[in-house]
C-alpha positions as CSV (number, residue, x, y, z in Angstrom):
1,X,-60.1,122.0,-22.8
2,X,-58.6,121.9,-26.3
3,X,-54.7,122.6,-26.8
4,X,-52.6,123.7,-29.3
5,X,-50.4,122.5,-31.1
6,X,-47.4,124.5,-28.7
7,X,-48.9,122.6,-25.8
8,X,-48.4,119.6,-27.1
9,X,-44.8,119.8,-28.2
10,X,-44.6,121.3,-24.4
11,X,-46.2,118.0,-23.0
12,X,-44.2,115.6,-24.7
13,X,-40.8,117.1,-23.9
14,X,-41.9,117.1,-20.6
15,X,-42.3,113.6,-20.5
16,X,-39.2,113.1,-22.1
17,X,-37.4,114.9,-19.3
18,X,-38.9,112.9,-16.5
19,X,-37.2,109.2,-18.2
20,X,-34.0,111.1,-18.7
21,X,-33.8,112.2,-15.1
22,X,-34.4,108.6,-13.9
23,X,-31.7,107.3,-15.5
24,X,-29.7,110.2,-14.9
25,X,-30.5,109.5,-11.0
26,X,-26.8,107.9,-9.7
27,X,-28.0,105.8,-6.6
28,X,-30.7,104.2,-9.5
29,X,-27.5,103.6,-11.8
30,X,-25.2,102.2,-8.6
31,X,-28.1,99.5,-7.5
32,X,-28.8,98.6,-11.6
33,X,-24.7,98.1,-11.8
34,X,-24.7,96.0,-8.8
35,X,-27.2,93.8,-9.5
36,X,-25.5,93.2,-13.0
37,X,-21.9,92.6,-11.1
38,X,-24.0,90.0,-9.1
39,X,-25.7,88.3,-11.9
40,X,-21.9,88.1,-13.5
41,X,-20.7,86.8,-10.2
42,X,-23.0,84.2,-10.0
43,X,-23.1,83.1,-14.1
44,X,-18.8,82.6,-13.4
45,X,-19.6,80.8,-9.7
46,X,-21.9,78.2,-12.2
47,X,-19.8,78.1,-14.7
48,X,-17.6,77.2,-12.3
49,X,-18.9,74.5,-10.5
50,X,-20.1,73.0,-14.2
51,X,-16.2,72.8,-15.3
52,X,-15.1,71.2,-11.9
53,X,-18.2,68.9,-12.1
54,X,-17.2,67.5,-15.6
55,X,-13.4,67.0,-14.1
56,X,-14.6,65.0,-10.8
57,X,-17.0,63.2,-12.8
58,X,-14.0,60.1,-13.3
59,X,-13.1,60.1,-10.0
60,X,-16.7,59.9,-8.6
61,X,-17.9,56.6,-10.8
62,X,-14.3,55.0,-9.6
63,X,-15.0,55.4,-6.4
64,X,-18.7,54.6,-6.6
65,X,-17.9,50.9,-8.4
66,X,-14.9,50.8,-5.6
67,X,-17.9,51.4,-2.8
68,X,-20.3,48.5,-4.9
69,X,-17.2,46.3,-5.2
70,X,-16.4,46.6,-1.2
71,X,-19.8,46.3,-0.6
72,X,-20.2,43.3,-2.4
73,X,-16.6,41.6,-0.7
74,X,-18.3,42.6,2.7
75,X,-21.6,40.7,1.5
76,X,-20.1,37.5,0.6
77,X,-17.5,37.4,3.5
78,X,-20.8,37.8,5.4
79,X,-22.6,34.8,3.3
80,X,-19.0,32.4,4.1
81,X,-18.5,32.8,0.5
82,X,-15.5,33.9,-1.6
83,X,-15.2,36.2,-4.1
84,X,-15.0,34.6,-7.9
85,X,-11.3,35.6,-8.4
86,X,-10.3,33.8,-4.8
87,X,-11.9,30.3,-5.8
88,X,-9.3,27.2,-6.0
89,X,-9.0,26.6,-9.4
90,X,-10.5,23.8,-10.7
91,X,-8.0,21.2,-12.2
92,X,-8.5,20.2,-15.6
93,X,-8.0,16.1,-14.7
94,X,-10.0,15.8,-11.7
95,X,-9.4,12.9,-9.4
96,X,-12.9,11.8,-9.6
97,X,-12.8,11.2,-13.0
98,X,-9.6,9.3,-13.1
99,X,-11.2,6.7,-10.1
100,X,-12.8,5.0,-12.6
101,X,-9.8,4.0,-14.8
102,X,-7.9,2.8,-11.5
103,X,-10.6,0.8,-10.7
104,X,-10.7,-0.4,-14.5
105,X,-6.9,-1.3,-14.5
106,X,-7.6,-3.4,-11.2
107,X,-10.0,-5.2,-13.0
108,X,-7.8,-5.9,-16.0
109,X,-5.2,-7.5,-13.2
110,X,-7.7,-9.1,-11.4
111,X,-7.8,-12.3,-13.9
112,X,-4.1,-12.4,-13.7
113,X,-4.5,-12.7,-9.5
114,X,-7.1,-15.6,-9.7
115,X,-4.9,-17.4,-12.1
116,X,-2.1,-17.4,-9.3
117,X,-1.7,-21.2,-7.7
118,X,-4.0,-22.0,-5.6
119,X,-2.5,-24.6,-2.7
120,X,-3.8,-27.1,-0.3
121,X,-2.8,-25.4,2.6
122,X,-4.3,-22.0,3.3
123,X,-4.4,-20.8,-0.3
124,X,-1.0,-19.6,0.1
125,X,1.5,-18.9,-2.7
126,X,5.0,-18.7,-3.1
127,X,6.1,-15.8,-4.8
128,X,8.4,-13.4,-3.1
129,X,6.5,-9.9,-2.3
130,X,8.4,-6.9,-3.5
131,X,7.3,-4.0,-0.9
132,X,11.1,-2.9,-0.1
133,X,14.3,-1.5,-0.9
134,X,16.3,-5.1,-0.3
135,X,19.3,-2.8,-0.3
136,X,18.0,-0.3,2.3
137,X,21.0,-0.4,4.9
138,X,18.9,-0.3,7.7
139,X,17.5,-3.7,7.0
140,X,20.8,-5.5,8.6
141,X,20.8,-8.8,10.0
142,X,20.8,-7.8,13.3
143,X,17.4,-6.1,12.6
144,X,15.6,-8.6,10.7
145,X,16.2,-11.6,13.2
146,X,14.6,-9.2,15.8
147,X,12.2,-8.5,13.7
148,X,11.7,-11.8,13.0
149,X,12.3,-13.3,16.7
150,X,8.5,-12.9,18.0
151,X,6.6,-14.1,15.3
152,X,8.7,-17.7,15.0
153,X,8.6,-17.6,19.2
154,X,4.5,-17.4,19.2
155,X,4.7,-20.1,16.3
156,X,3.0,-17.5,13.8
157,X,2.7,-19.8,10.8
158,X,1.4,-17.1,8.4
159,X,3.7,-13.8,9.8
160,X,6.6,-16.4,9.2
161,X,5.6,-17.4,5.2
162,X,5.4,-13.6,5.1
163,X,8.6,-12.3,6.4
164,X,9.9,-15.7,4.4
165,X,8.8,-14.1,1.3
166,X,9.6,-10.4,1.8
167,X,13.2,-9.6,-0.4
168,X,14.8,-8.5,2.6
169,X,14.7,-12.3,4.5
170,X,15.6,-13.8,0.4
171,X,18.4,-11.5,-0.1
172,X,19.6,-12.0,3.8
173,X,19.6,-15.6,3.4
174,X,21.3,-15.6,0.1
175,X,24.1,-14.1,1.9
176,X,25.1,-17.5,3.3
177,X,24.8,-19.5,-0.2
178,X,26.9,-22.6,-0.3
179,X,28.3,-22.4,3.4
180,X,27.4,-24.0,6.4
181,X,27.1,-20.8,8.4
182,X,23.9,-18.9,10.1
183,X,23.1,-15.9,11.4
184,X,21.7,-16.5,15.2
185,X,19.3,-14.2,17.8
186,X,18.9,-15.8,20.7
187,X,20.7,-17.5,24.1
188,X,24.1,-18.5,24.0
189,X,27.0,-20.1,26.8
190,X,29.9,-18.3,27.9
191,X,31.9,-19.0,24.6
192,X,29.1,-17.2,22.5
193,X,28.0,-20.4,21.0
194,X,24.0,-20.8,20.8
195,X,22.4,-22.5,24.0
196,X,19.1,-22.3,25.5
197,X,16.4,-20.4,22.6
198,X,17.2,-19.1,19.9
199,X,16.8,-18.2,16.1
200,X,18.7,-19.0,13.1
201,X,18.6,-18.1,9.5
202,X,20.2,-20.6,6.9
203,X,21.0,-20.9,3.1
204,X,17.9,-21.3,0.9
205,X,15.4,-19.3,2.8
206,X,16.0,-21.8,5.8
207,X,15.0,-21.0,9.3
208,X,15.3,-23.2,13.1
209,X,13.8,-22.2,16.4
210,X,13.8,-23.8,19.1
211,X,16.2,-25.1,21.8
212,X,20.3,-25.2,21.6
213,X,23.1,-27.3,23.3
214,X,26.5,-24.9,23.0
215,X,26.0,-24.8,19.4
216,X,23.6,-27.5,18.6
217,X,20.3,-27.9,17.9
218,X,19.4,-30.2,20.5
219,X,15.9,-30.5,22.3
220,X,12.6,-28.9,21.1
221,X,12.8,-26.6,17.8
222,X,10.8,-26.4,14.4
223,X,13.3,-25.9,10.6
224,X,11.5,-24.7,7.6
225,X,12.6,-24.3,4.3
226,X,10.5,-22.1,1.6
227,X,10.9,-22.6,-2.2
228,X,11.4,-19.6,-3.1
229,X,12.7,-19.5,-6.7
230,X,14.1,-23.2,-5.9
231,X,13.9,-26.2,-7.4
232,X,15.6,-29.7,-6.9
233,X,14.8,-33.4,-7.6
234,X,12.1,-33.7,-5.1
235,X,10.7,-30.7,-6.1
236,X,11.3,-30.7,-9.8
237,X,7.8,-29.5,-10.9
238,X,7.4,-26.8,-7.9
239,X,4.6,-28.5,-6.7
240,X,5.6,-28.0,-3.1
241,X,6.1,-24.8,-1.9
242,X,7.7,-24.9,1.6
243,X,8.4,-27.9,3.9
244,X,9.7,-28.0,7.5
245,X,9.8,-30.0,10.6
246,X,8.4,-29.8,14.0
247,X,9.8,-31.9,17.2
248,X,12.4,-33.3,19.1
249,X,15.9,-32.7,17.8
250,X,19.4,-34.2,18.6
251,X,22.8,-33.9,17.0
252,X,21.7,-31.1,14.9
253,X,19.1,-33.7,12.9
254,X,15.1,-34.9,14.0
255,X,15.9,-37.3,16.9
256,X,12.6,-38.7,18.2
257,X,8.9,-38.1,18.0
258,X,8.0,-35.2,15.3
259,X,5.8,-34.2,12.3
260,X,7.0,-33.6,8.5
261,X,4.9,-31.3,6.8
262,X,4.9,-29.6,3.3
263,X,2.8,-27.1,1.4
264,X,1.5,-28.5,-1.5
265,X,0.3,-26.4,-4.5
266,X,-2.2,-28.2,-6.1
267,X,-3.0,-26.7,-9.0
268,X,0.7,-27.8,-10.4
269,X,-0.3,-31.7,-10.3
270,X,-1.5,-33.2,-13.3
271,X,-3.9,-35.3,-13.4
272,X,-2.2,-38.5,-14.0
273,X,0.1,-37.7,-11.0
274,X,-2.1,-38.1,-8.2
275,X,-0.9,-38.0,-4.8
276,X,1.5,-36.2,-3.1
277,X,3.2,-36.3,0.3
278,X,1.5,-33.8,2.4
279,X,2.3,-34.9,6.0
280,X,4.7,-37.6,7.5
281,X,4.0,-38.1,11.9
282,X,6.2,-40.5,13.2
283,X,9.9,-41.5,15.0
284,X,12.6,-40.0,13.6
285,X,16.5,-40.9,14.3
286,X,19.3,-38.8,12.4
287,X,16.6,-37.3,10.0
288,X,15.5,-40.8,9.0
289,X,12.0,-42.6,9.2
290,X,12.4,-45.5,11.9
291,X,9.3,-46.6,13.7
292,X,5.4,-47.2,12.6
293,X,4.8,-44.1,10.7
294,X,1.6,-42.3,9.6
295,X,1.0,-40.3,6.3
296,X,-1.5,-38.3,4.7
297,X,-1.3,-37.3,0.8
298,X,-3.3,-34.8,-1.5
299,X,-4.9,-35.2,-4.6
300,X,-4.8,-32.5,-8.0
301,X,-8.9,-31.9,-6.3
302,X,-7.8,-31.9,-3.1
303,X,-9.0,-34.9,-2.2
304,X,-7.0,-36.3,1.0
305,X,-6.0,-40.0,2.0
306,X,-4.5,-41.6,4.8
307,X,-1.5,-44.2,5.0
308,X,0.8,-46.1,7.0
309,X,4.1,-47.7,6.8
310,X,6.8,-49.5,8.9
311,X,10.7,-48.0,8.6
312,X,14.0,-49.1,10.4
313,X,16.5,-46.0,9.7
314,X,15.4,-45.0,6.6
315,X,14.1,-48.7,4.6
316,X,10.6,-49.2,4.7
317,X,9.4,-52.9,5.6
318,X,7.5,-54.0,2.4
319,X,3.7,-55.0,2.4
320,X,3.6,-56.8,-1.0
321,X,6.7,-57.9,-3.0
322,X,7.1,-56.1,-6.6
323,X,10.9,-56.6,-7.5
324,X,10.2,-58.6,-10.2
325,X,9.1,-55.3,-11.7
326,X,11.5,-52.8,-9.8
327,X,9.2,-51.6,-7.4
328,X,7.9,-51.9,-3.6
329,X,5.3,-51.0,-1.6
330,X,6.2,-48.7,1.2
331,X,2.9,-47.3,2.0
332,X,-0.4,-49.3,2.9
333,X,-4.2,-47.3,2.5
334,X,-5.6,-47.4,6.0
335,X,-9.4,-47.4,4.4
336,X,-8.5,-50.6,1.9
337,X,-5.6,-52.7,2.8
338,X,-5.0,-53.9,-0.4
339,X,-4.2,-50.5,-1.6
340,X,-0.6,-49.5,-1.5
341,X,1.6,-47.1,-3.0
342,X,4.5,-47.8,-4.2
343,X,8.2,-46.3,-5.3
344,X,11.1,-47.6,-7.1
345,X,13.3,-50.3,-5.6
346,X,16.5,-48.1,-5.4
347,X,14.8,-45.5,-3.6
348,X,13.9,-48.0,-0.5
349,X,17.2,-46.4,1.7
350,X,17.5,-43.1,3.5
351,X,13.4,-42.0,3.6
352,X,13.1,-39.5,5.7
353,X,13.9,-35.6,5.9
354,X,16.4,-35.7,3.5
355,X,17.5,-31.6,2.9
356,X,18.3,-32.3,6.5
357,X,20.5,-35.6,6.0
358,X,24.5,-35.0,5.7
């Protein structure tokens, strides 16, 4: 069927009034507003969220290097290890590394030990040791001759050199210089005087033990004397070191059978002296040779001889006459006869233990 132009005009319009009534509908208008309200809604809940993301963001890495940090504390306590920051520090001069110049330095002094004297008896020395306060209080004299009681009562040779040398027993026996007193540990009577055992310490780093008779040394005892800083006319070139006496006593002097005996540093004799008295067995009476006496001497080697000799209280009978040139022979080689030794003419009186002789 063919329209007109009316009918069309009609036909559009119509059309046109169907999409104005839809929009014009109000439940269609209600649902299209609240879907727009809920689109809004959820574009601000985003927006939202975004802004408070961004602000937490800080927070969130803090915490998650706090979590990595805590988890790697919880590893290494795990492992026994510590964490970098609780290591000891390291010091920059380690000890390690300064061993080596300690052990260099005791090299250096080494040379300057071997050069001390060497001596014929027991490589010993006599140089004072210096390990104490001397002028520590508690080091009386009360304490040192208990200290020093058990060593000289088990005849300890080397604890006595020791204690002889430490600064405490010098200074001690320095006390007494140039009397005629001692300082005693030991048995006395009932007047306080020394009888029965006991020990004594002298001037000049002098020591007796042994027996007493109210006061006296009397019976069996052993005196020493160490040359400590000391010299005198016997011992003018420090060759000896100590000397000392061992057996019967009476009178406060050697009285009877008994051994004299010195340490004899070696390495001080020259060449061209010899021999030296090392040890003197024999009778003694009032600190004086008297009897058939036996001797041994020691050479700048080391080498050793043996002698005898005949004394009546201190002169020596003579085996060959020298006075035409002002000496005598006191002392006869017991491997060659006709080998003596000899000392000067004026000497030939008081031989024997003379530091002990009034």
């Amino acid at each position: 069927m063919k329209l007109t132009g009316s009918d069309k005009n009609n036909n559009q319009e119509g059309n046109g009034g169907e999409s104005g009534s839809f929009l014009q509908n109000p439940i269609m208008t209600r649902i299209l507003l609240a879907v727009i309200a809920v689109l809004l809604i959820c574009i601000l809940i985003l927006v939202t969220i975004m802004t408070s993301r961004k602000d937490r963001s800080p927070e969130t890495d803090s915490d998650l290097q706090q979590n990595i940090t805590d988890y790697a504390d919880r590893q290494q306590e795990a492992d026994g290890q510590a964490l970098p920051e609780e290591k000891p520090a390291v010091p920059k001069e380690e000890p390690e590394e300064e061993k080596p110049e300690e052990e260099d330095e005791e090299e250096e002094e080494k040379p300057e030990e071997t050069k001390e004297p060497v001596s014929a008896d027991d490589d010993k020395t006599a140089v004072v040791i210096d390990i104490e306060d001397e002028n520590d209080e508690a080091y009386t004299k009360e304490y040192i001759l208990k200290e020093a009681y058990p060593f000289f009562a088990d005849n300890n040779q080397d604890a006595i050199w020791d204690l002889a040398h430490l600064k405490r027993y010098v200074k001690l026996s320095n006390e007494l210089k140039g009397t005629e007193e001692y300082y005693y540990q030991g048995d006395v009577d009932s007047e306080g005087k020394p009888h029965g055992t006991g020990l004594a310490i002298y001037e000049k780093s002098s020591y007796y033990f042994g027996e007493w008779n109210h006061g006296v040394r009397s019976g069996k005892g052993t005196w020493y004397r160490y040359y400590i800083g000391q010299r005198n006319k016997l011992n003018a070139m420090g060759v000896y070191m100590s000397h000392s006496y061992a057996g019967e006593w009476k009178d406060n002097l050697p009285n009877g059978q008994g051994a004299e005996h010195y340490d004899v540093d070696i390495s001080k004799l020259e060449p061209t002296r010899k021999i030296m008295i090392q040890n003197v067995v024999g009778n003694f009476t009032d600190g004086l040779y008297d009897g058939d006496m036996y001797a041994n001497t020691v050479d700048y080697i080391g080498n050793v001889q043996e002698w005898e000799g005949i004394a009546k209280n201190g002169v020596f009978t003579l085996w060959r006459d020298m006075s035409a040139i002002g000496e005598c022979s006191v002392w006869r080689y017991r491997e060659d006869k006709n080998v003596c030794m000899d000392i000067d003419k004026s000497e030939n009186k008081n031989q024997g233990i003379r530091e002990l002789l009034k």
